[in-house]
ZATORLO-50011 format. One line per 8 residues: number of its first residue (from 1); for each residue x, y, z of C-alpha. Coordinates in pm, 1 decimal. Example, Ala and Ser with C-alpha at 12.3 -4.5 7.8 and 13.67 -1.06 7.14 Angstrom:
<nodes>
1> 1230.0 -450.0 780.0 | 1367.0 -106.0 714.0
</nodes>
This chain:
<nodes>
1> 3342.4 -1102.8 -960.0 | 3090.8 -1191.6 -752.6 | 2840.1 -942.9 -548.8 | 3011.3 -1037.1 -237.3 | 3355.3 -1048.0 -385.4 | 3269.1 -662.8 -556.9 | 3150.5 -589.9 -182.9 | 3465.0 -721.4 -3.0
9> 3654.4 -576.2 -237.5 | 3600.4 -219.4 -166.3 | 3714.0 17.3 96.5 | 3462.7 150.6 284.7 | 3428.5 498.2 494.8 | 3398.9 499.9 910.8 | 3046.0 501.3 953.8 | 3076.4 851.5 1172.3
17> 3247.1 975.9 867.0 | 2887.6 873.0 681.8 | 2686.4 1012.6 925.2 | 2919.9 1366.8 943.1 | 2810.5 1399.4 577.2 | 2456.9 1407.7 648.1 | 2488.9 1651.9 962.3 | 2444.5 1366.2 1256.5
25> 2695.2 1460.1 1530.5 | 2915.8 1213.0 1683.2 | 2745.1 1154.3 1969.3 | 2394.8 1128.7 1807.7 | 2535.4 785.5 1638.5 | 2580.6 420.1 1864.1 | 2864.9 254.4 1663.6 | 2796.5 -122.0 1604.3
33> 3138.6 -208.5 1514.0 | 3305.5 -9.1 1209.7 | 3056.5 59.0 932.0 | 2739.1 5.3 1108.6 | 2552.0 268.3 1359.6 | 2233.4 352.1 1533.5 | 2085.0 699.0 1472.8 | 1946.3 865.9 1831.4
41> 1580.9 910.5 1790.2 | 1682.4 1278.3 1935.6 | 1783.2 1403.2 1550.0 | 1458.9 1403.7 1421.6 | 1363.8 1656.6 1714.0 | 1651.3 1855.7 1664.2 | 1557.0 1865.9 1302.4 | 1229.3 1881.9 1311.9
49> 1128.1 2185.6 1155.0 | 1379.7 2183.6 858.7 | 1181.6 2138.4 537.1 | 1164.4 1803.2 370.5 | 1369.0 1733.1 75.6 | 1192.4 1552.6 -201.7 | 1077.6 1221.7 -138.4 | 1110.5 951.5 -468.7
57> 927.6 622.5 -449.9 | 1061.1 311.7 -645.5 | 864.3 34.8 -731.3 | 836.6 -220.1 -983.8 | 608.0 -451.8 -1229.7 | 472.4 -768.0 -1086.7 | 819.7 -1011.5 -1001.2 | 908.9 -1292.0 -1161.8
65> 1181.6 -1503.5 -1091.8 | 1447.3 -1411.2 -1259.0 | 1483.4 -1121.1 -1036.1 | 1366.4 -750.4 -1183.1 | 1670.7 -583.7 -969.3 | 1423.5 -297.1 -782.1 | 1659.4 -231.7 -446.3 | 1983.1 -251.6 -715.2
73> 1798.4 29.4 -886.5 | 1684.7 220.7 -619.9 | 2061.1 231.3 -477.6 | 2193.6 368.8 -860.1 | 1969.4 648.5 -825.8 | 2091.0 744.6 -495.2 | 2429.8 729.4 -571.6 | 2313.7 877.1 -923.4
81> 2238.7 1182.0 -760.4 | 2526.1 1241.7 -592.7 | 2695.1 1226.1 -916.8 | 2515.3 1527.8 -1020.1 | 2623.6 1714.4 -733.5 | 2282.7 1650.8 -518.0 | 2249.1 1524.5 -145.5 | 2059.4 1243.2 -163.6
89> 1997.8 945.6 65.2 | 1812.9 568.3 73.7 | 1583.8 466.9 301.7 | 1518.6 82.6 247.0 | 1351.8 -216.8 460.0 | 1618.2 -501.3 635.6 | 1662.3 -799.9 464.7 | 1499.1 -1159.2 609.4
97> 1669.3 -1486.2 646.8 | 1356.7 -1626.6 488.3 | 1390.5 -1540.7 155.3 | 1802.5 -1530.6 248.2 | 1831.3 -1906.9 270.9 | 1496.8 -1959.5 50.6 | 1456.1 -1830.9 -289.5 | 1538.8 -1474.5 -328.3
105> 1886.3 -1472.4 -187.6 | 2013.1 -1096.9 -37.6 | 1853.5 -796.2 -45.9 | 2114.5 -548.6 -38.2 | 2143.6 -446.9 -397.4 | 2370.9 -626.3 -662.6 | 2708.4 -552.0 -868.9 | 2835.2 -209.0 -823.3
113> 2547.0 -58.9 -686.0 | 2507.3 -222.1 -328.5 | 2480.5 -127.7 38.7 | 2707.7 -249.9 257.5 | 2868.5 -471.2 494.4 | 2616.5 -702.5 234.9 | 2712.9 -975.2 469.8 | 2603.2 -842.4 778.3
121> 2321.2 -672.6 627.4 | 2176.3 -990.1 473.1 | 2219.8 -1173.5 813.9 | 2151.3 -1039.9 1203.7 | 2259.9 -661.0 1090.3 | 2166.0 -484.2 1423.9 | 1956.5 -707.3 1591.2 | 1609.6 -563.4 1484.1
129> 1460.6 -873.4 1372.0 | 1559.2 -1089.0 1638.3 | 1394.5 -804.1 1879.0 | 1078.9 -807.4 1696.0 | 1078.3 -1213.0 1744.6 | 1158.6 -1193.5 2099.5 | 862.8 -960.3 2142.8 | 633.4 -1129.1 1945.0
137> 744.7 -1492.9 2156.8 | 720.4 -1338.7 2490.7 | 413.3 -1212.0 2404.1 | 260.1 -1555.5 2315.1 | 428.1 -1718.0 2617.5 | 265.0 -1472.2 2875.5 | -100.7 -1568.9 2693.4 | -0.7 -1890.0 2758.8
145> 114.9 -1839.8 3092.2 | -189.1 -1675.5 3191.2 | -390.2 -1965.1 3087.9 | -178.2 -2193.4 3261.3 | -227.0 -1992.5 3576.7 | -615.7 -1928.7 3615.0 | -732.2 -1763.3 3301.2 | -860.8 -1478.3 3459.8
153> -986.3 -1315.5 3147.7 | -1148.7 -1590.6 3063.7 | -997.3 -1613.3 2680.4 | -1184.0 -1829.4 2533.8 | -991.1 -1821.0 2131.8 | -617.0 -1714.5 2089.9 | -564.5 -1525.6 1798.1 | -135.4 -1434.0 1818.7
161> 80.0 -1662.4 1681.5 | 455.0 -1757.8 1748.9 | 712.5 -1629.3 1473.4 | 1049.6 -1727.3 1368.0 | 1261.7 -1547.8 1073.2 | 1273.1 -1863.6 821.3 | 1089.9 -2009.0 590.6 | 938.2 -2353.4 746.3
169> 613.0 -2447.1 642.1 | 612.7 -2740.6 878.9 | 523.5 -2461.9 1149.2 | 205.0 -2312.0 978.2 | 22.0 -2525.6 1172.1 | 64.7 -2690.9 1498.0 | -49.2 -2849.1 1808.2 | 117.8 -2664.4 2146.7
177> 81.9 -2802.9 2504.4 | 96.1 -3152.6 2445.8 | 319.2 -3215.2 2737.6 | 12.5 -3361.5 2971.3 | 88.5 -3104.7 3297.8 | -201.6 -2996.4 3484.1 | -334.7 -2717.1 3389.3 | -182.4 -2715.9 3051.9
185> -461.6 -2680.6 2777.3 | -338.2 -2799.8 2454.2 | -475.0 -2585.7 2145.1 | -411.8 -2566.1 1762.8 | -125.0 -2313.8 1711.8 | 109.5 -2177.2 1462.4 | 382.0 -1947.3 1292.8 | 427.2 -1656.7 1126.9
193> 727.1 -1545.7 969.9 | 877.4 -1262.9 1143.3 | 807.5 -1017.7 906.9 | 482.7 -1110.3 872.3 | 465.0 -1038.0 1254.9 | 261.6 -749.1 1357.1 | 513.4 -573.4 1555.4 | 694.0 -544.8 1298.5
201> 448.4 -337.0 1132.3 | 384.5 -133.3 1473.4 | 788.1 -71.1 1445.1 | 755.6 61.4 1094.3 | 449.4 280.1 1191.8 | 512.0 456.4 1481.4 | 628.9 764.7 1515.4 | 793.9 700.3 1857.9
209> 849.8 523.5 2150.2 | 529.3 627.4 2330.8 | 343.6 521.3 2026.6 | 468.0 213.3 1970.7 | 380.9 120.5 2355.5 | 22.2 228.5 2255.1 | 41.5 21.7 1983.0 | 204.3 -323.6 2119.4
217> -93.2 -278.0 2424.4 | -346.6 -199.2 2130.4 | -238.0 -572.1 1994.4 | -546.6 -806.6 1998.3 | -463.9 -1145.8 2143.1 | -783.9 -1325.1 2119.8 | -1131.0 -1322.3 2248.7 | -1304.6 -1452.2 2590.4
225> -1657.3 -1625.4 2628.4 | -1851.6 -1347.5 2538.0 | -1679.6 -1221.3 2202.0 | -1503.2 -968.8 2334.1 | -1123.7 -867.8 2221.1 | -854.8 -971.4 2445.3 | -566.6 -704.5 2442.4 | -182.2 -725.8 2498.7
233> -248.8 -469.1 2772.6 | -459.3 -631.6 2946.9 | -176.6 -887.2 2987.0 | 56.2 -635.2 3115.3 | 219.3 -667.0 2843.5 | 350.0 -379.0 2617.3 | 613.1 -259.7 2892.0 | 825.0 -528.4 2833.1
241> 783.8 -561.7 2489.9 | 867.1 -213.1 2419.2 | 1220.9 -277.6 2603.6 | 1259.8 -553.1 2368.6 | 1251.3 -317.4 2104.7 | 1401.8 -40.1 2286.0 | 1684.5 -40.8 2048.3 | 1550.1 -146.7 1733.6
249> 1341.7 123.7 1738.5 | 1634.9 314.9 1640.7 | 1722.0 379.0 1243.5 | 2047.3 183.1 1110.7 | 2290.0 413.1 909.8 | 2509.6 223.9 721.8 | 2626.0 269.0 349.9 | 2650.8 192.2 -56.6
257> 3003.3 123.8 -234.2 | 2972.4 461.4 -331.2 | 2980.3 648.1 35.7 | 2591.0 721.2 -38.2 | 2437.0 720.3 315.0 | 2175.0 440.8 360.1 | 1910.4 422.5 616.1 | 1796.2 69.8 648.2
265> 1470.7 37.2 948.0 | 1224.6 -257.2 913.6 | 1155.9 -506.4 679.4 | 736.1 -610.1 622.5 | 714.0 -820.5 296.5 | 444.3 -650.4 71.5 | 317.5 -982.0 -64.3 | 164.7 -1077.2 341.0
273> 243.4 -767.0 525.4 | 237.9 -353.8 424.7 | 560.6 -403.3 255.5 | 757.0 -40.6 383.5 | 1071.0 58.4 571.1 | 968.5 220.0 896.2 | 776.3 564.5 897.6 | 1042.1 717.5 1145.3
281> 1347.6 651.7 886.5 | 1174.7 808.4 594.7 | 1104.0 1123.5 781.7 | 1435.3 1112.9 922.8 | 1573.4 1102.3 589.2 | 1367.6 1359.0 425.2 | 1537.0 1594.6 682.4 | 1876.1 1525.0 648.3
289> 1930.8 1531.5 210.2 | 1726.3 1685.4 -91.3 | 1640.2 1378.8 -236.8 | 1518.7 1055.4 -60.7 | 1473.7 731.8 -200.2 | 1258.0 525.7 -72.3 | 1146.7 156.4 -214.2 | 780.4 -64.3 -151.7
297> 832.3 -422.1 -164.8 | 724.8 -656.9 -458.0 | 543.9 -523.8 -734.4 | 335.6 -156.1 -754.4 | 24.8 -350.3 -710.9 | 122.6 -464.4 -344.2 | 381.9 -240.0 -209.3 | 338.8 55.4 -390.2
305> -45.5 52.0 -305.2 | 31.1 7.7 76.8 | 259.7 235.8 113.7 | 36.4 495.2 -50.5 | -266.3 388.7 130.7 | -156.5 301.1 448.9 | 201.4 436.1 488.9 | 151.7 805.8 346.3
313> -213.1 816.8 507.3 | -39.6 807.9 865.3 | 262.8 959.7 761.8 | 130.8 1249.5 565.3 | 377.3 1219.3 322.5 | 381.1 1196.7 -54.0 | 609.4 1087.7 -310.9 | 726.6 1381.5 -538.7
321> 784.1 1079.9 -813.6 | 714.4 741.0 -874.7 | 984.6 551.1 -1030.2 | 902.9 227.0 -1185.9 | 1137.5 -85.4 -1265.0 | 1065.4 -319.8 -1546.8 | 1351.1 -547.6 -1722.0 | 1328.9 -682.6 -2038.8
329> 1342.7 -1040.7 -1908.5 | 1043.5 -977.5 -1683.6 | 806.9 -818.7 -1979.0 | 904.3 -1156.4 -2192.7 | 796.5 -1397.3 -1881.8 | 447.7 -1160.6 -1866.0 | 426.0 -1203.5 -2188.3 | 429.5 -1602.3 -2175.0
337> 794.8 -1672.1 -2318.4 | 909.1 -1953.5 -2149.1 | 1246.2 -1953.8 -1882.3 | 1432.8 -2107.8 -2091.4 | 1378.9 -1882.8 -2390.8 | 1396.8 -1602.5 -2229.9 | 1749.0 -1558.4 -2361.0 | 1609.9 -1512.6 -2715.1
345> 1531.3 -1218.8 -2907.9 | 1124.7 -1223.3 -2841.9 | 971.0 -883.8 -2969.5 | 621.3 -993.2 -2918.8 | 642.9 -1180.5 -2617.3 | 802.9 -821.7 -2500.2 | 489.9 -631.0 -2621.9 | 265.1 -895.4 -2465.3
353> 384.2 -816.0 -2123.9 | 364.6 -465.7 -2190.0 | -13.4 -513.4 -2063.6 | 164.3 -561.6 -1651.2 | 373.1 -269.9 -1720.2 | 111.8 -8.9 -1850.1 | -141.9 -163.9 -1583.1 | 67.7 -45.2 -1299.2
361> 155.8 262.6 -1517.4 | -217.0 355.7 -1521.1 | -263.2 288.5 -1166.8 | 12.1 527.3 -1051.3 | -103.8 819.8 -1266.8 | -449.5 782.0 -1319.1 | -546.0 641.7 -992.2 | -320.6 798.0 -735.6
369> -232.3 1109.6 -899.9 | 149.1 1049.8 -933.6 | 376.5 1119.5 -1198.3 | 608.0 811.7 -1302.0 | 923.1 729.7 -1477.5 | 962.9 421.2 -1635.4 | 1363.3 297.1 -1506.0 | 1501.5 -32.9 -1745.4
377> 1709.7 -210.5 -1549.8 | 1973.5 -313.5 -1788.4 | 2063.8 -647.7 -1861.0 | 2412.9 -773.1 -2081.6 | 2119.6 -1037.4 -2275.9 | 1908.3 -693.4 -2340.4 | 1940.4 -634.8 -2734.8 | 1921.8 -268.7 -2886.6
385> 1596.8 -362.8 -3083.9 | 1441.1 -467.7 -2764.2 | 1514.1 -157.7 -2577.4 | 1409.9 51.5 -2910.0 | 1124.8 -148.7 -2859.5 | 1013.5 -41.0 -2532.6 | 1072.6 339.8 -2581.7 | 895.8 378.7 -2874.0
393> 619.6 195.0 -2720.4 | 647.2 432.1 -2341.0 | 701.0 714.2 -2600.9 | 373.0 701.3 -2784.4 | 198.9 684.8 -2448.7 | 400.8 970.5 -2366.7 | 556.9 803.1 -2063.4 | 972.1 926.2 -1980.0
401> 1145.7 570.2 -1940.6 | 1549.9 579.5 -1829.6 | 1807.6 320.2 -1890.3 | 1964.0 203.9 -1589.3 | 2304.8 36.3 -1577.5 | 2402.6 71.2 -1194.7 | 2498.9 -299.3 -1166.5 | 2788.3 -274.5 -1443.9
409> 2847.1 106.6 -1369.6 | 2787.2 227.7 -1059.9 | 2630.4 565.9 -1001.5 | 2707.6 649.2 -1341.5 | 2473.4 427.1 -1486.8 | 2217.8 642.8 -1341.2 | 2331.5 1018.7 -1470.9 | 2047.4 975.9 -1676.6
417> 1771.9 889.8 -1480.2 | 1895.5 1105.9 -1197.5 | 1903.7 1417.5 -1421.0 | 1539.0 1331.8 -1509.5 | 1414.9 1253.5 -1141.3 | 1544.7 1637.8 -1060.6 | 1384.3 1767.1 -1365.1 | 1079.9 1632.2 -1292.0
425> 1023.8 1746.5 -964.2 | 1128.0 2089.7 -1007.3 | 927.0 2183.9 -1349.3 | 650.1 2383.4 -1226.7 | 374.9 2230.4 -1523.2 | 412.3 1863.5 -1315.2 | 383.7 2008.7 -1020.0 | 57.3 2215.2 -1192.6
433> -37.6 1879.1 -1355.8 | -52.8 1603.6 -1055.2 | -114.5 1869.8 -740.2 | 232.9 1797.9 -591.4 | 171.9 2108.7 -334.3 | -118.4 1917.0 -240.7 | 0.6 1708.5 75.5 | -217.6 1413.5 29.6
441> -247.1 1099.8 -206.7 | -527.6 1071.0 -391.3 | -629.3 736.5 -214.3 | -770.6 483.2 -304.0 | -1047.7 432.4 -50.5 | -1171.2 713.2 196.3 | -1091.3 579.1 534.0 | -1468.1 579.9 641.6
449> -1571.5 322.3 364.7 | -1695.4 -24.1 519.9 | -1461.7 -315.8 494.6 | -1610.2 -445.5 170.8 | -1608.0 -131.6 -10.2 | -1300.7 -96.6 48.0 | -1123.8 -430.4 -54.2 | -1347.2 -414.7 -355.7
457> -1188.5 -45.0 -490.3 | -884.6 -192.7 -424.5 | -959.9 -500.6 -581.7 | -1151.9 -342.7 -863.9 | -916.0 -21.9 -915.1 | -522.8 -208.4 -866.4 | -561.6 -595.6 -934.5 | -824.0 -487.9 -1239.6
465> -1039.5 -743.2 -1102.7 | -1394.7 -750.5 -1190.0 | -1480.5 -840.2 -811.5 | -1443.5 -979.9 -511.4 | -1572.6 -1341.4 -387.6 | -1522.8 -1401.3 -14.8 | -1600.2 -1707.8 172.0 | -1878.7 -1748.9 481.9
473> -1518.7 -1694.9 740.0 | -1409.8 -1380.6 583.9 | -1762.5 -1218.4 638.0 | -1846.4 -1362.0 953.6 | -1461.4 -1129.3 1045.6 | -1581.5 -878.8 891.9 | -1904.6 -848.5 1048.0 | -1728.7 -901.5 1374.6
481> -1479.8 -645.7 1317.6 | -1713.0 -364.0 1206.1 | -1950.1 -425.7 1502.2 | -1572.4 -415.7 1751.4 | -1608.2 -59.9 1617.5 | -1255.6 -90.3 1377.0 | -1451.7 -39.6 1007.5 | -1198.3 273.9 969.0
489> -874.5 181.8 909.9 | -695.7 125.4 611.4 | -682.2 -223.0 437.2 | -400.1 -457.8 419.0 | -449.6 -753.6 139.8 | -228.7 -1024.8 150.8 | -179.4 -1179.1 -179.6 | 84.3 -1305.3 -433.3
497> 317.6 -1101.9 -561.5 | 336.5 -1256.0 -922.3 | 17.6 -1173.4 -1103.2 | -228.7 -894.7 -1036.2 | -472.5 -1102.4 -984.1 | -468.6 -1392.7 -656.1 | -379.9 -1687.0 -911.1 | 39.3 -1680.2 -976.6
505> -21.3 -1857.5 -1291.6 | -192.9 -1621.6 -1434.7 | 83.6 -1408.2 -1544.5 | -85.0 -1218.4 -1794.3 | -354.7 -1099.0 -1564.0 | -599.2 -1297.0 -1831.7 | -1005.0 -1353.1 -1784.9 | -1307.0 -1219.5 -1562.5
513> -1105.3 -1278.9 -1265.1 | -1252.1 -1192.4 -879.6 | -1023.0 -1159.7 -609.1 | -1080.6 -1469.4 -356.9 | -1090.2 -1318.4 -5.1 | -1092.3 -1635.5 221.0 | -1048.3 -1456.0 563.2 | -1011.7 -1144.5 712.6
521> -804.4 -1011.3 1053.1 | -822.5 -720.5 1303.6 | -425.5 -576.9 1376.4 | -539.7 -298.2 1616.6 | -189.7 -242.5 1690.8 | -47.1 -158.2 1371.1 | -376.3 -0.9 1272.3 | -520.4 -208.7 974.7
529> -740.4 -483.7 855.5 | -510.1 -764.5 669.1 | -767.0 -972.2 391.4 | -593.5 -1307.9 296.0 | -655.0 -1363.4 -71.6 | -595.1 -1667.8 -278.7 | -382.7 -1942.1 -136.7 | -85.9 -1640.2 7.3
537> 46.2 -1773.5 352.9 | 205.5 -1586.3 611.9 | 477.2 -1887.5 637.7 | 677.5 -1892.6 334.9 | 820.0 -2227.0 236.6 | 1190.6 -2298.9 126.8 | 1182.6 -2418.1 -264.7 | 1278.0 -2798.7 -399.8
545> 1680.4 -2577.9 -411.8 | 1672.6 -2331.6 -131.7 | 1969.2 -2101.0 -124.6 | 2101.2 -2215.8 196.5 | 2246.4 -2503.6 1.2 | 2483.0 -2283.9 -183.9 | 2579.5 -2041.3 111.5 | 2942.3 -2170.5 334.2
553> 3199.5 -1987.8 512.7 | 3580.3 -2024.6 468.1 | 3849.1 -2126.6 742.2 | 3929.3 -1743.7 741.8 | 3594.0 -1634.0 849.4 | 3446.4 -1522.3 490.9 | 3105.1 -1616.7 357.2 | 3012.0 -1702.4 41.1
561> 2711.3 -1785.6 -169.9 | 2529.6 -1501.0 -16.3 | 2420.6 -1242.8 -304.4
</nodes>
């Protein structure tokens, strides 16, 4: 069967029911239909000084596209747990239609291990997205409007850009106000994907609603004649907006096959945005189970390192373990074997691409401090000398490694990794060994570098670069941004998701390579500095075969092609 047809095919609890097993009283839940709900941000005050349960970070090698399964894993574990008899909980980012109808397909977990209503999920779910759009739009059209009308701040260079939640690189660039009214002033333009959107990231950072009005007004829109920033505030503007997103504000509870409660809030892409579910659902969900686990988009190198670094720095919050997915397919394809060989029994192209998976190995422990399990997402193609392979290799660097087989199993595919997750963070020698009691990551970057130093630690300590290159328009921003008074905040760097490095080619992470930084831009609202490297864009394009070729719905109502 199918991913939708396992989805369908299973009964699924009330979603009060769900929210009952997690101690969330009836009327602390907004029902959006069935198996959907809104939590009231009024539980996290009522539960406020409970202790946390354990928090459990998954993340992955660099992606490749055959898929390497990390949300499929991440819900096994959780429902893993509760096999064992321990209250756990998921806290994951909300799928896009970009990647939807482009490339990826759904992003609601696959086989038996998957989060559901998958349909509505993968779709308009709750509405979130579409708020953060409409906020983002009526922002633009007020900077417009108050253009059109006067200009009485005199802006001089609009910085915000429209957004839309596809893929359509026709929109990266365009020309706005062509329609030859008075007073219109015509001006280059373009889009963002939605996700890429800074309020989005606002959403998934603040803490509450009062926040995330300081934040939206906190938004720089552009600049007027005498270099000086131009904010949403000053546009009146954050009121509205915040009604916009009076509602999405507000965690969505919702459920795997396996009853596990899910809570799904926000959904940056780690590849061109800070890649994490919103900070208010992970504390939410360290309150109400033992165990919470928690995913960063893409692979460790981008969402793992942003979540750390950004996420956990306003937070304060740190993972009690760092799980990390790898599939033999994936460590073949690092290792240069070819698509269409990947099939094949390929030892050495398999200990060629070990060099991605101990990369982001080292990272993890050495760099931030963290202790890490290795998870193998298990494929039917995956021969027993292959995995034999692997953990002989993980065990001579003395690194735990867990075979996962939640898409064929279910939660029992993950007994074992589960058992190991609550071993882990209850033996008192790891917690001696990586200064779990301490509440802080070791970061990266102090907050009070410069700019440069640090995209260059960053650069030089995660991507194993030997250095950074920028070009004259990335330090002109930077110089402009440091004198605006913003060198300290945390950095954001856009860049592919496929290779450690800014080059997607480059799949084995091969040569003297620098990290291309070709601009640089101030988010005051969300509180970071995003550096574009390579050729990333923040307006995905569909491929030559998008998805949303394959995707139809029947005379009865029920979708297909969606997985």
């Amino acid at each position: 069967m199918t991913d939708i047809e396992i989805a369908r095919n299973t009964e699924l609890k009330e979603i009060t029911e769900i929210a009952e097993d997690i101690g969330i009283k009836k009327d602390e839940i907004e029902q959006y239909g069935k198996y959907k709900g809104k939590i009231s941000n009024e539980v996290y005050k009522r539960l406020e000084n409970k202790k946390d349960g354990k928090l459990i970070l998954v993340t992955a090698i660099n992606p490749t596209p055959l898929g390497e399964g990390k949300t499929t894993v991440s819900i096994a574990i959780a429902d893993g747990l509760r096999k064992i008899n321990k209250k756990s909980i998921l806290a994951l980012r909300e799928p896009s239609l970009g990647p939807v109808f482009g490339i990826k397909g759904g992003a609601t977990g696959g086989g038996r291990v998957q989060v559901a209503p998958m349909e509505d999920i993968n779709l308009h779910f709750t509405g979130d997205i579409h708020a953060i759009t409409s906020a983002n739009n009526l922002l633009a059209s007020l900077i417009d409007n108050h253009i059109y009308f006067g200009n009485e701040l005199k802006i001089k260079e609009v910085t915000w850009k429209r957004c839309m939640d596809l893929n359509d690189r026709q929109l990266r660039v365009i020309e706005t106000g062509l329609s030859e009214e008075k007073n219109i002033v015509p001006r280059k333009d373009g889009f963002n994907i939605s996700v890429a959107s800074e309020i989005m990231a606002i959403l998934c950072l603040a803490e509450n609603m009062k926040d995330l009005k300081q934040k939206l007004g906190n938004i720089v829109i552009g600049y007027n004649y005498k270099d000086n920033p131009i904010y949403a505030r000053d546009l009146k503007a954050e009121g509205a907006m915040a009604v916009l997103l009076k509602d999405a504000i507000k965690p969505n509870l919702v459920q795997t096959l396996e009853h596990t409660p899910a809570i799904i809030h926000g959904g940056p892409f780690a590849n061109i945005a800070h890649g994490c579910n919103s900070i208010i659902a992970t504390k939410l969900a360290l309150k109400l189970a033992d165990y919470t686990i928690t995913e960063a988009g893409f692979g460790a190198d981008l969402g793992a390192e942003k979540f750390l670094d950004i996420k956990c720095r306003k937070a304060k919050i740190k993972p009690d373990l760092v799980v990390l997915v790898a599939t033999i397919k994936a460590l073949k394809y690092h290792g240069g074997v070819k698509k269409e060989e990947i099939q094949k029994e390929n030892i050495k192209g398999i200990e060629r691409g070990l060099k991605n998976l101990f990369n982001h190995i080292e990272n993890l422990k050495e760099r931030f401090g963290l202790k890490v399990i290795v998870a193998l997402n298990k494929y039917d193609t995956d021969t027993i000398e292959e995995i034999e392979f692997l953990q002989n290799k993980l065990k001579e660097g003395n690194i735990p490694i867990s075979i996962v087989e939640g898409w064929a199993k279910g939660g029992k595919g993950a007994i074992d990794i589960a058992n190991k997750i609550v071993e882990e963070t209850t033996n008192k020698e790891f917690v001696s060994d990586f200064a779990i009691l301490n509440k802080e990551v070791n970061y990266i970057y102090q907050i009070e570098d410069d700019i440069k130093t640090k995209i260059q630690k960053v650069a030089t300590k995660i991507y194993h670069s030997k250095g950074v290159i920028y070009t004259k328009e990335a330090i002109e921003n930077i110089e402009k941004i440091e004198k605006l008074g913003y060198k300290n905040l945390p950095i954001c760097i856009a860049k592919t998701q496929y290779s450690l490095s800014d080059d997607p080619k480059n799949l084995q992470d091969e040569g003297d390579y620098k990290i291309n930084i070709r601009n640089v831009e101030l988010k005051a609202g969300a509180g970071f500095i995003v550096a574009l490297a390579g050729k990333i864009m923040t307006m995905p394009g569909l491929p030559k075969v998008p998805t949303a070729e394959n995707i139809d719905i029947d005379d009865n109502g029920n979708c297909t092609g969606i997985f």
